[in-house]
C-alpha positions in Angstrom: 0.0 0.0 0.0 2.8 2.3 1.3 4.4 1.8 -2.7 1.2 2.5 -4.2 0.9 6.1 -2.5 4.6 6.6 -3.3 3.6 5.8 -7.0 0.7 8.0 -7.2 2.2 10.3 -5.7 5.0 10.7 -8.5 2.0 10.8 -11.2 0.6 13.4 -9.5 4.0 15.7 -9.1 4.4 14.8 -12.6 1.1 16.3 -13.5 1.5 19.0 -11.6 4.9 19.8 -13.1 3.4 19.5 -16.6 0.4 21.8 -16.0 2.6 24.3 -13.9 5.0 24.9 -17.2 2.2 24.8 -19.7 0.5 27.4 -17.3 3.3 30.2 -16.8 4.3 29.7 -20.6 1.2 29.6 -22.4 0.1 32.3 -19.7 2.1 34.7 -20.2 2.1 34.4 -23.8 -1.2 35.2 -23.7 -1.0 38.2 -21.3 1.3 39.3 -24.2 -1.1 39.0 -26.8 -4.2 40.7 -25.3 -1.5 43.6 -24.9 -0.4 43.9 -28.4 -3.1 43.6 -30.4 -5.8 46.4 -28.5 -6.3 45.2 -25.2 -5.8 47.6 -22.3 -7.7 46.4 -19.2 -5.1 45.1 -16.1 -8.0 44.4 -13.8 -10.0 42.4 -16.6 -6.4 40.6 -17.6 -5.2 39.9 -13.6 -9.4 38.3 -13.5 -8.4 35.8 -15.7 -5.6 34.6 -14.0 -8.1 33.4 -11.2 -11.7 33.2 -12.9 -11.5 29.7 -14.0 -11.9 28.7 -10.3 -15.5 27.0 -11.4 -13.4 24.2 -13.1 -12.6 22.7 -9.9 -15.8 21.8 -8.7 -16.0 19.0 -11.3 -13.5 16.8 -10.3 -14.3 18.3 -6.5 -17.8 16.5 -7.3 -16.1 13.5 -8.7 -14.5 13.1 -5.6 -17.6 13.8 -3.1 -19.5 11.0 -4.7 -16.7 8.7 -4.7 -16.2 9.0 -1.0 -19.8 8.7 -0.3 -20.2 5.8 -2.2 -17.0 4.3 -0.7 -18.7 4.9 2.9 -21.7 3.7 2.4 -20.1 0.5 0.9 -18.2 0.0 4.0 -20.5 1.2 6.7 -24.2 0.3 6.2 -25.6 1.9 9.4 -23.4 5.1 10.6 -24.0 8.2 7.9 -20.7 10.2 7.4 -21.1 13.6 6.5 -18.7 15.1 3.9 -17.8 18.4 5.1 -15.7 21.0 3.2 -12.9 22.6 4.9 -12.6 24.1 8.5 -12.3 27.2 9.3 -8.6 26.6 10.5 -7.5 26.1 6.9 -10.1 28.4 5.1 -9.3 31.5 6.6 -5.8 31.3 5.8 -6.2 30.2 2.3 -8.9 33.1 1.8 -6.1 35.3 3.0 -3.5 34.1 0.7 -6.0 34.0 -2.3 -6.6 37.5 -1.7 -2.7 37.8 -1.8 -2.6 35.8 -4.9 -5.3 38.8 -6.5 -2.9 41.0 -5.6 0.3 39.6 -7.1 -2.1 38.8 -10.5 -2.3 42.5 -10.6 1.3 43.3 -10.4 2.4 40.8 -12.8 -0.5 42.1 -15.7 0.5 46.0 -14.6 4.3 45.0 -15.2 3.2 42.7 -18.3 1.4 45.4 -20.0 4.7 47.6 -20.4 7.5 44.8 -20.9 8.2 42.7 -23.7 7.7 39.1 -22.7 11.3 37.9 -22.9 12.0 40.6 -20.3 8.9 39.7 -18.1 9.7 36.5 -17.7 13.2 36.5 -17.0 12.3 38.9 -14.3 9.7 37.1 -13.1 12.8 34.6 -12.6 14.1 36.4 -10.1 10.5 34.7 -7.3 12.9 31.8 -6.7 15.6 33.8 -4.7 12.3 35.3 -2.8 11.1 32.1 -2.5 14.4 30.7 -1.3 14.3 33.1 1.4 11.1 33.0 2.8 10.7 28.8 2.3 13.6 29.2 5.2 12.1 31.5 7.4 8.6 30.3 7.1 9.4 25.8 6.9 12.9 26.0 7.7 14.1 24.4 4.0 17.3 23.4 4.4 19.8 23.9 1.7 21.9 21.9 -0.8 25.0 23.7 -2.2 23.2 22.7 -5.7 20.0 24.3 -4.9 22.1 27.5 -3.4 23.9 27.5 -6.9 20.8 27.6 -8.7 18.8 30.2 -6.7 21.9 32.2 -7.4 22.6 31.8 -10.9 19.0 32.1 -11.6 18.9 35.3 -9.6 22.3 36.7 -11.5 21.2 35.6 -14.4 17.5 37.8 -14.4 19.7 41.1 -12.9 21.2 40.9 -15.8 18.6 42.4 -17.5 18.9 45.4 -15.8 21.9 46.1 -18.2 19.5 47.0 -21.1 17.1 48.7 -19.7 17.0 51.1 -22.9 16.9 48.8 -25.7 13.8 47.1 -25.4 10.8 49.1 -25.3 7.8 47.8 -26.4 6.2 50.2 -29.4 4.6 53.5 -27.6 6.0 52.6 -24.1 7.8 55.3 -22.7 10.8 54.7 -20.1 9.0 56.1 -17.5 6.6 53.5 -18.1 9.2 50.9 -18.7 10.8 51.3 -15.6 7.8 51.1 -13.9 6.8 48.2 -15.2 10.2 46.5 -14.3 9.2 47.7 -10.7 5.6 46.2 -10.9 7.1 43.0 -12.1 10.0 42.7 -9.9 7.2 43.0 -7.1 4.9 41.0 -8.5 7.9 38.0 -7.8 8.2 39.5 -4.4 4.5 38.6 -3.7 4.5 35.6 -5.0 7.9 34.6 -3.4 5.6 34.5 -0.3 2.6 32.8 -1.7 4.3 29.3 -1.6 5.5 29.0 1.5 3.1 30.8 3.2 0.9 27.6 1.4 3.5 25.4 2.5 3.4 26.1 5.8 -0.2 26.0 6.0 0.0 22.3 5.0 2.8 21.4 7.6 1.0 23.4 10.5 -2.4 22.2 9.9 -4.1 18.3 12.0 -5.7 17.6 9.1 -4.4 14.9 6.6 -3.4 16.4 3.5 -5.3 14.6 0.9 -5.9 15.5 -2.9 -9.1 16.3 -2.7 -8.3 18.8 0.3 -5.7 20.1 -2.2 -8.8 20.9 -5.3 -10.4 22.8 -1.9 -7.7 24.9 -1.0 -7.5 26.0 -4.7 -10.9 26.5 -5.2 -10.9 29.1 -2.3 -7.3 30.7 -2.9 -8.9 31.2 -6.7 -11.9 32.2 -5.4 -10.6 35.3 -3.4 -8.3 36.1 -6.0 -11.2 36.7 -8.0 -12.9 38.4 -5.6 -10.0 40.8 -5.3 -9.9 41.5 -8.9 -13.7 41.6 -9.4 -13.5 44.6 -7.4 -10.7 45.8 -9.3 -12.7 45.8 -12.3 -15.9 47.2 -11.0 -14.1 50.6 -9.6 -12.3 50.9 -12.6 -15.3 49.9 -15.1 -13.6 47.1 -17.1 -17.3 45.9 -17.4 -18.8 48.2 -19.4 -16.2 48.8 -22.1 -15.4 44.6 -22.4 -17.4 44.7 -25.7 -16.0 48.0 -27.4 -12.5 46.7 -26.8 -13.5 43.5 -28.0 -15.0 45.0 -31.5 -11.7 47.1 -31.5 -9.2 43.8 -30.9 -7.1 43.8 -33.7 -7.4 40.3 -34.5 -10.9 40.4 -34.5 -13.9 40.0 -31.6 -14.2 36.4 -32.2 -10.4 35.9 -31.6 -10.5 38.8 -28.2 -12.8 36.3 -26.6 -10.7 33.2 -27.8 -7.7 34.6 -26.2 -10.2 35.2 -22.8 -11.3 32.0 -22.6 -8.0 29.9 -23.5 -6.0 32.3 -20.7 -8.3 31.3 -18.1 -7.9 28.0 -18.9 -3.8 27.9 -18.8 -3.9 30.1 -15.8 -5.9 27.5 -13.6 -3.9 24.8 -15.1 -1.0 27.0 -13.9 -2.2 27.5 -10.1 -3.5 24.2 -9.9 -0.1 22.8 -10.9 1.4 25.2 -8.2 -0.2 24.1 -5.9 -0.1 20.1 -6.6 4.2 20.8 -6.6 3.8 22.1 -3.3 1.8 19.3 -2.1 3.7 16.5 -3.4 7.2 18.1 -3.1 8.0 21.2 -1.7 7.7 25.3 -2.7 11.2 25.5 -3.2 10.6 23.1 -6.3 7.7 25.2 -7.5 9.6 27.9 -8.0 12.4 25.7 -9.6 9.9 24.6 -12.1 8.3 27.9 -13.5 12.2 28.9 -13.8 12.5 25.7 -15.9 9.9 27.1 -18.5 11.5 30.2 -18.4 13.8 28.7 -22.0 10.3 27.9 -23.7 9.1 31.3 -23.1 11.6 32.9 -24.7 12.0 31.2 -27.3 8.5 31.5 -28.4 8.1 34.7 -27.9 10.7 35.4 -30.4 9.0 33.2 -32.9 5.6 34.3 -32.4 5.8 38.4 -31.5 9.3 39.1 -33.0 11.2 40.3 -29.9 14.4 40.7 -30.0 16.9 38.9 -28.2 20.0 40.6 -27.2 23.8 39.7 -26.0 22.0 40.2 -21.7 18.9 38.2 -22.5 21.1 35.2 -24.1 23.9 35.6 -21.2 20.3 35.8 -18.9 19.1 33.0 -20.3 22.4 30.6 -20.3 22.3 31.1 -16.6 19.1 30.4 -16.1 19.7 27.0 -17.8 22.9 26.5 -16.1 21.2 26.9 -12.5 17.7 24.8 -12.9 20.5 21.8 -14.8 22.3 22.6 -11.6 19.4 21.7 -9.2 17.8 18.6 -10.7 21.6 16.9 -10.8 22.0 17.3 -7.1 17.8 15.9 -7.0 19.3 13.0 -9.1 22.3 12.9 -6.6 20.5 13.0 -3.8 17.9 10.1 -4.1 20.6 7.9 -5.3 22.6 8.0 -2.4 19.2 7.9 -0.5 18.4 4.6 -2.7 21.8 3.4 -1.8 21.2 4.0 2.4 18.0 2.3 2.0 19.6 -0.8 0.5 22.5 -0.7 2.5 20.2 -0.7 5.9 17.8 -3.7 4.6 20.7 -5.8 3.9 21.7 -5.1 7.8 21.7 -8.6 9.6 18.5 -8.0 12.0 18.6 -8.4 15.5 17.4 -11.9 17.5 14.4 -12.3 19.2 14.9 -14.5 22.2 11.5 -15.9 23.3 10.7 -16.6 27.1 10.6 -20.5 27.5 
């Protein structure tokens, strides 16, 4: 039984690790897109990052009947009720889904002024915040493999401070460029938090961290986040000018609400994957792995919007590779000479049992 959680539990992590990179890349693609071709609403753009919350409650339902059915099945005369969350664990994940709004907003603000070769390297820079606060908040300890790639991958995003001039998006002045540098750079700041802060939730909290506990906490961290937005929008009126800026989309109404729909989709697959890493690893990892789609980013966006792609975004990017290569070697290290103790202790001659006559 014990080898059939492990199992799963690598399928999931897997999963997770696949929707995670799909999610930042295809996500802030996306962002990108809306940008360039007519759209102009942050609020309406940081709402899709959490809107597809609804999603959830399908395989949430899935889930609820399956454990009802497996109850009754094995206990014909007590009824067990299956509750939702406590309050223990939903009030802190409201909390940090309201954080989570908040950081969406950031990243679109900062989004909205940067190319997205330049974004995303910056948005890089979350797994030296992340380092940090993983230490303060679970006490991570540290590999010198995982230090080398939180600071190569760090190095390699400040970097891009050295072109600061060269890469202005069309009608973006630098007073608007350097502030959405700032926006972004905060925006990995927030979110630097966000994991742990989840992490530590999980490792503080009596309940047993299931899967389906898991779909909750997203459901409600999504929830808030779209709560936080929602208000965003109606202060600033994103709802009543949706359709004219969808008739003025340069690719075409049909395609503005294409590109809606499809973001909200990668986005969830993206926090959903986030949070799945942290359950089945650890936040540190999380932030390893939307580094690790930080190479398929840029090279995309260069194909599809035409960036450019200068002597700091290629020294940028070799670092990047050099420190997430650097960090699954010493993984691979480490559970080999884990494997190895394990053997080594089975193969132990085991101690005698002397039985009272």
């Amino acid at each position: 039984m014990a080898e059939q959680d492990r199992t799963m539990k690598r399928i999931l992590l897997i999963l997770s690790c696949i929707l995670l990179s799909v999610g930042s890349s295809g996500g802030q693609l996306l962002v990108r897109l809306y940008f360039l071709h007519g759209g102009h609403r942050i609020w309406l753009c940081s709402f899709l990052q959490s809107a597809g919350f609804p999603i959830i409650l399908l395989p949430l339902t899935i889930s609820y009947i399956h454990r009802r059915r497996q109850t009754s099945t094995t206990s014909q005369t007590t009824t067990t009720k299956i509750v939702f969350m406590k309050p223990s664990l939903f009030i802190p994940f409201a909390f940090i889904g309201s954080l989570n709004g908040l950081d969406s907003y950031l990243y679109t603000y900062g989004s909205s002024r940067l190319p997205v070769s330049t974004s995303s390297l910056i948005i890089a820079t979350q797994l030296a915040f992340n380092a940090v606060f993983a230490f303060l908040l679970v006490k991570h300890k540290f590999k010198a493999y995982s230090i080398n790639a939180v600071v190569l991958l760090t190095f390699g995003s400040g970097v891009l401070a050295l072109h600061s001039s060269s890469d202005h998006p069309a009608g973006v002045s630098t007073k608007q460029y350097a502030i959405g540098l700032v926006m972004t750079l905060m925006a990995s700041l927030v979110y630097g938090i966000i994991m742990p802060l989840v992490e530590m939730v999980y490792k503080k909290t009596k309940e047993v961290i299931t899967y389906t506990l898991v779909l909750e906490i997203q459901l409600v961290m999504s929830l808030f986040a779209a709560l936080f937005s929602t208000i965003g929008m109606i202060i600033d009126n994103d709802y009543k000018v949706i359709s004219r800026e969808a008739k003025q989309f340069d690719l075409g109404e049909a395609i503005y609400y294409v590109v809606l729909m499809v973001s909200v989709l990668l986005w969830q697959a993206y926090l959903l994957g986030a949070i799945g890493v942290v359950f089945c690893a650890s936040s540190l990892l999380s932030g390893i792995i939307i580094a690790v789609s930080l190479p398929i980013t840029q090279i995309l966006a260069i194909i599809f919007y035409k960036e450019s792609f200068q002597v700091e975004k290629g020294v940028a990017l070799l670092l990047s590779v050099w420190g997430f290569t650097s960090y699954f070697y010493g993984e691979f290290k480490q559970a080999k000479k884990l494997k190895r103790k394990h053997i080594s202790e089975t193969e132990l001659p085991q101690p005698l049992t002397i039985q009272n006559p």
